[in-house]
C-alpha positions in Angstrom: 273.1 -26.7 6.6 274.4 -30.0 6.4 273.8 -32.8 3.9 271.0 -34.6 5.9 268.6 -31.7 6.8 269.2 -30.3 3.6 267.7 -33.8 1.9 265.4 -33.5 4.4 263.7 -30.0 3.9 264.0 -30.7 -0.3 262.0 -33.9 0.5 259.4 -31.9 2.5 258.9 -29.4 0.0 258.8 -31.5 -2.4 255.8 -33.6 -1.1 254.0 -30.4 0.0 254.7 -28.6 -3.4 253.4 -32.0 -4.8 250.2 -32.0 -2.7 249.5 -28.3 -3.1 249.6 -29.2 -6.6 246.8 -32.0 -6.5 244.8 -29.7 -4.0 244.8 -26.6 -6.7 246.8 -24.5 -5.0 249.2 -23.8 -7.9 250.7 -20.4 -6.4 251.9 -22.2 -3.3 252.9 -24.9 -5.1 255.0 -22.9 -7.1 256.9 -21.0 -5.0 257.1 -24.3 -2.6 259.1 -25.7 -5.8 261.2 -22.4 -6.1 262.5 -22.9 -2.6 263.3 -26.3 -3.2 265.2 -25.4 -6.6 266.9 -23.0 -4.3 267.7 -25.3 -1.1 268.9 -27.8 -3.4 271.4 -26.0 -4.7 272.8 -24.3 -1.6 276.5 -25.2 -1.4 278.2 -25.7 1.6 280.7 -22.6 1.9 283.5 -21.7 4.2 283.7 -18.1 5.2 
């Protein structure tokens, strides 16, 4: 994944844990921000 999409998807999940959050939807919203915590720290490896 390279460094643009992967900005990209964090953003998205992001805003959509963010909204799930407002709406109520706290189980969603949660594991929208554990994907996040997870693509965020994704490094770029060689195999």
């Amino acid at each position: 994944m390279n460094g643009l999409s992967k900005h990209l998807l964090t953003g998205l999940l992001v805003a959509a844990g963010i909204y799930g959050v407002v709406n109520g939807e706290f189980i969603i919203s949660s594991a929208l921000f554990a994907i996040t915590t997870y693509t965020s720290n994704i490094k770029n490896q060689k195999s």
